[in-house]
C-alpha positions as CSV (number, residue, x, y, z in Angstrom):
1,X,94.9,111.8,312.0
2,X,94.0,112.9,315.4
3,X,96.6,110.8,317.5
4,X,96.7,111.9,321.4
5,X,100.7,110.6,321.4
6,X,101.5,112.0,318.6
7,X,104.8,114.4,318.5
8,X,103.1,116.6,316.1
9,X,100.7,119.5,317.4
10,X,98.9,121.5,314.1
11,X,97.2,125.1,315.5
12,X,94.3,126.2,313.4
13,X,90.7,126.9,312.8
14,X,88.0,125.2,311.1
15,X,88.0,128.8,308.9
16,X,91.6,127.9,307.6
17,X,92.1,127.0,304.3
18,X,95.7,126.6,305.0
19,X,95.0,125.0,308.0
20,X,93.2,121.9,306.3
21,X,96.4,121.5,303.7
22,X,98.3,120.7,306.2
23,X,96.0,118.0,308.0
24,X,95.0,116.9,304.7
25,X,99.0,116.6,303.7
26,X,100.2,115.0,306.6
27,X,97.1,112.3,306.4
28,X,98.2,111.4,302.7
29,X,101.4,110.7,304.2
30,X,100.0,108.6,306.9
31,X,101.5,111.4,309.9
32,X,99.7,111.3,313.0
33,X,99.2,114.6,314.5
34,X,96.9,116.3,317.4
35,X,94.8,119.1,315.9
36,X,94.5,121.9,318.2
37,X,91.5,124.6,317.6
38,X,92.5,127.9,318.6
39,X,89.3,129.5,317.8
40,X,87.7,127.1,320.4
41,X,90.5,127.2,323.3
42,X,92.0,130.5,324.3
43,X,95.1,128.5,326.0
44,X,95.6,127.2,322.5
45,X,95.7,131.3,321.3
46,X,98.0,131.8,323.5
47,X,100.5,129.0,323.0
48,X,100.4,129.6,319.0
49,X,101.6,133.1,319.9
50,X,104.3,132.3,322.6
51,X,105.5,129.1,320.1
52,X,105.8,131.3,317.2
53,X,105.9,134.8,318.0
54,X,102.6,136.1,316.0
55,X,99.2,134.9,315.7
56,X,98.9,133.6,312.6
57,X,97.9,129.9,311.5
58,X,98.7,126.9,311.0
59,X,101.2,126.9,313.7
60,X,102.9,122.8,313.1
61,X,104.8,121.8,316.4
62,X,106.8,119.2,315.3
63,X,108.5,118.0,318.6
64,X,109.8,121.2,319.1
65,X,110.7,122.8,315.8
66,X,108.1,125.4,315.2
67,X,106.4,125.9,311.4
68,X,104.5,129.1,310.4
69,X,102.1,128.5,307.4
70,X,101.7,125.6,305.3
71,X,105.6,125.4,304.3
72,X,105.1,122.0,302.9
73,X,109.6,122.0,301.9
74,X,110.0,123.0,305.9
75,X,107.3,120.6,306.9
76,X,109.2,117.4,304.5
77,X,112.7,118.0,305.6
78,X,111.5,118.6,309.8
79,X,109.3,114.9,309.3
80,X,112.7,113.3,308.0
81,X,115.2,115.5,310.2
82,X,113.1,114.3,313.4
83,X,112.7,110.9,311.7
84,X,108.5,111.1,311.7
85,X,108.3,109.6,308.2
């Protein structure tokens, strides 16, 4: 659910398995979220390594709280700890 307001900002490439999970998870839940394609936007490189400290993907910004990797525990408790579900 690529939402332009959204609080939620999910790093990845089309090539990412892991990537999709995580846009396909938080659609099932009805989550809006801004997809961000690193692969086609070297500012978005860039930001996924200054947010998380490596390059690896999915980076999940969700309103500041950074998750590495399709954690979907870390990703359930950060929606209800920032009230986003």
């Amino acid at each position: 659910m690529n939402t332009p307001n959204s609080q939620i900002t999910i790093y990845g490439a089309d090539w990412c398995a892991f990537c999709h999970e995580a846009m396909r998870y938080l659609d099932k839940l009805n989550v809006a979220y801004i997809y961000k394609n690193v692969d086609l936007n070297s500012d978005d490189a860039k930001t996924v390594v200054e947010k998380s400290g490596q390059t690896g993907i999915p980076v999940i910004d969700m309103d500041g709280e950074i998750i590495v990797g399709f954690d979907r525990p870390k990703i359930d408790s950060t929606l209800k700890a920032k009230k986003l579900l």
